[in-house]
N, C-alpha and C positions, 0 to 999 in steps of 0.2 A: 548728178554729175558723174563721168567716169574717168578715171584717169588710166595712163599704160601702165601695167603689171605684168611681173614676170615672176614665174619661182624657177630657184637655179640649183643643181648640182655642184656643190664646191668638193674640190680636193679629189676628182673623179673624171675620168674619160668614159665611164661605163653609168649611161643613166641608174637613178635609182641605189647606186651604191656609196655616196658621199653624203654631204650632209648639207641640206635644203634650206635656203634662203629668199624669204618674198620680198622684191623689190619692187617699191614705188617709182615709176621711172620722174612723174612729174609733179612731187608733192608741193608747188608754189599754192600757200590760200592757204595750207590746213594747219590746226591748231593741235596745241601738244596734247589736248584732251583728244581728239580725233586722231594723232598719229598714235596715241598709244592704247583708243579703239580699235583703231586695225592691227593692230601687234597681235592684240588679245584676241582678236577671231582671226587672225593667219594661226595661229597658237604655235606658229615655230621658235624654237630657241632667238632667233633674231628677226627682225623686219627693218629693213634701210628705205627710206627717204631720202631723194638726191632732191637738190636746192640747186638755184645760184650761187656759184661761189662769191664768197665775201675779200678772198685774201685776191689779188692780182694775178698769184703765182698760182693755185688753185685753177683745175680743169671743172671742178666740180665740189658742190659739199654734200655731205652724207651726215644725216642723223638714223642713231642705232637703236632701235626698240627692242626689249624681248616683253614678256605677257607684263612681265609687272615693272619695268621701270626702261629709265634710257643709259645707255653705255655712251662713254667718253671714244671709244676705240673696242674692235673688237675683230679677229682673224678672217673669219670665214667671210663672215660679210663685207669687209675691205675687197677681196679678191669679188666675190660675186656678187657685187657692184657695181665693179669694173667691168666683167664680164657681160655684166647686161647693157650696158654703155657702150660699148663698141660695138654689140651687136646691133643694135638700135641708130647706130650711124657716127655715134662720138667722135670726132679728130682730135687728139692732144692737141696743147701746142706747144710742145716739145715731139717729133718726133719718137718713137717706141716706147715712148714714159708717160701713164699717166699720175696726174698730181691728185691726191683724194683731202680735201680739206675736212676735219672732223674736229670732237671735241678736244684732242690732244693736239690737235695742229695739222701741218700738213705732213703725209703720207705718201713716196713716192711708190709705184704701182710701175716695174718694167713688164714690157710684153715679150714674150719669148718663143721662140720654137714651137711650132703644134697647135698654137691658141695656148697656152698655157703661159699663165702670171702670174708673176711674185712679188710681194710689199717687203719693203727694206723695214725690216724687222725695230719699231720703236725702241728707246733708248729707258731701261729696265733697271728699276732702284731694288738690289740684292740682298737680301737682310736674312742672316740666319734665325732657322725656326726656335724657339723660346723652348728651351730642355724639357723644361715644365708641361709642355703637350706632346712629350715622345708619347708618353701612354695612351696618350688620346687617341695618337696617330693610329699608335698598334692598333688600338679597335676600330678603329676606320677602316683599316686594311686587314684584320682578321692575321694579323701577324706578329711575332713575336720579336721580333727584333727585324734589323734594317742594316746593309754594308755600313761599315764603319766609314769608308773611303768619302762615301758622298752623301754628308749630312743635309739634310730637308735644307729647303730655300723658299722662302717667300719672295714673290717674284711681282713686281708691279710695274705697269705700263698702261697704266688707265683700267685695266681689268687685272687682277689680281691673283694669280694663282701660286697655292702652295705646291712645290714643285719637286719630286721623290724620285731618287734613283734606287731601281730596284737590282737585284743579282742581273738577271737574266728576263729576255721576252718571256720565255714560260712563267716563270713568277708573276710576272706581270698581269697576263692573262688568269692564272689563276684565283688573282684577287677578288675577293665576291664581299664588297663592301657591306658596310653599317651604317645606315643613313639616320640612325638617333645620333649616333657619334659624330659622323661628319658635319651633321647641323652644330653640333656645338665645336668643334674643330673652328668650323669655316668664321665661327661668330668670335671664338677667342684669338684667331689669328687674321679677323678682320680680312677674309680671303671670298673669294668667290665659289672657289671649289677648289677639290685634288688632282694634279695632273701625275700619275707615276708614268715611269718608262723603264724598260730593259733593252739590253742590246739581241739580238739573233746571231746564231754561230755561223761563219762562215758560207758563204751558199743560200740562204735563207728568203724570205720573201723580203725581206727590206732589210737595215740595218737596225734599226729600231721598231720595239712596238711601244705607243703611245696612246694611254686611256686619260679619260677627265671625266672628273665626276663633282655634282652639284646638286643641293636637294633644292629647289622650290615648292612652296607651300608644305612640305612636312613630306613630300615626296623626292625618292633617290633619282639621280636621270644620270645617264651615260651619256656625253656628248659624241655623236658618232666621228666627226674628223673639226678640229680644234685651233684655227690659226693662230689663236692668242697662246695658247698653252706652248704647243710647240717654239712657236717667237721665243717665249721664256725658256723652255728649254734650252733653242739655240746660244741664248745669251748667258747658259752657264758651262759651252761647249766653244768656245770661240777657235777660228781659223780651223774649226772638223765639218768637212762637206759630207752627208747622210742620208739616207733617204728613209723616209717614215712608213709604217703600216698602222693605220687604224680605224678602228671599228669591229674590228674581227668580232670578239664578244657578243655584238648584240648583231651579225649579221651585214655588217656592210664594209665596204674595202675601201678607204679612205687612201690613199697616197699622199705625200707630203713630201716634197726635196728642199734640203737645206744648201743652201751654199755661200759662202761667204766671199768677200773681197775687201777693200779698202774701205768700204763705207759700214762695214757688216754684216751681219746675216740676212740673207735672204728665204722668206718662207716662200715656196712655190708650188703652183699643182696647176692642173687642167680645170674647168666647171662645164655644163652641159644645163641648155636651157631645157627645162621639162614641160614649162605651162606659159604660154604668151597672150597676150590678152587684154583687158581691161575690165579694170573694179569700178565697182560702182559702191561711190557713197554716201549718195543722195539717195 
């Protein structure tokens, strides 16, 4: 049996430099043992499956894989989801909006300028981080202390990130984490991973730089561009429009524009289809 597949560039107009997403364009039939076979040999941070939608208001539903288990919600893959949907022929039925139905509910998805789109940023339960794993933190970040101004935040939206403001984008960058430490970090703060950020000085290539980091299976990973992380971030930034850089670190130029209005934050960027095609898996 083969069904339509896509892998997509999220958070990028420039193939190759954002961060890759395999979408299932037609997973009706397949069972959760088989969606989360094909997660584990796409071996990407995420694999989407679009459905039937269940709700009325829903354009569409999407289940989230990564190698080892399924997400409720989750950034990039919302956007380049969508992305492959419209390319594929999709009509809303609304107008410029798509509706993404997922584990957390439904997700609106506006289309903008350029091909590029942005999900109205989930609504984010804030809880500061527990005193008792500042130290932790430090050695996660190889740092001895952290602004006073803006203490850690645990940040949840169906995916869960601890969320770190740091001085400055160079500090940011500088960071060259501890993946024994952040394994236990991520396990006593019940988090997914660490997302820090800094601001860049005037002039700079974005307003923010923005890294996220998580270990699976006993390994450190750097997430190259991070729609959930940033989301959280937005949500401790309200009514500030910004624009993000990330990936730089390990090589690749991720984009990200934040902009907000009455309903919220908006996370937005461009994605770029790489591979079109059809899986077989039978």
């Amino acid at each position: 049996m083969t069904r339509r597949f896509k892998q997509i560039d999220v958070f990028t107009a420039v193939p190759l430099k954002g961060n890759p997403l395999a979408v299932i364009l037609d997973a009706d039939g397949l069972t959760d043992a088989q969606m989360q076979a094909i997660a584990r040999w796409t071996n990407l941070s995420e694999t989407t499956f679009v459905l039937p939608a269940t709700d009325p208001a829903a354009d569409y539903r999407v289940r989230i894989f990564t190698t080892q288990e399924e997400f409720p919600f989750a950034g990039h893959p919302t956007l380049g989801t969508a992305h492959a949907l419209l390319e594929a022929g999709l009509r809303p039925k609304t107008p410029g909006v798509l509706v993404q139905q997922c584990g957390i509910g439904l997700v609106p998805v506006r289309m903008g300028a350029n091909g590029a789109l942005g999900f109205g940023a989930p609504p984010a339960q804030l809880d500061p981080m527990d005193n008792e794993l500042l130290p932790l933190l430090h050695a996660t970040l190889g740092l001895d202390r952290l602004p006073a101004r803006h203490p850690p935040v645990v940040a949840n939206m169906g995916i869960c990130w601890l969320v770190v403001r740091l001085a400055s984008a160079a500090d940011c960058l500088a960071v060259v984490p501890n993946a024994v430490a952040l394994a236990e970090l991520m396990r006593r703060s019940a988090s997914n991973g660490v997302a820090i950020y800094g601001a860049h000085a005037a002039g700079g290539p974005a307003d923010m730089e923005v890294r996220a980091f998580t270990v699976e299976n006993g390994v450190l990973l750097e997430d190259p561009v991070t729609g959930s992380a940033n989301a959280c971030i937005a949500r401790l930034m309200p009514g500030h429009d910004y624009r993000v850089r990330q990936g730089t670190a390990i090589g690749r130029d991720g984009r990200v524009t934040v902009v907000h209005d009455a309903d919220g934050p908006w996370i937005c960027g461009r994605s770029v289809t790489i591979i079109d095609g059809m899986l077989r898996t039978k």
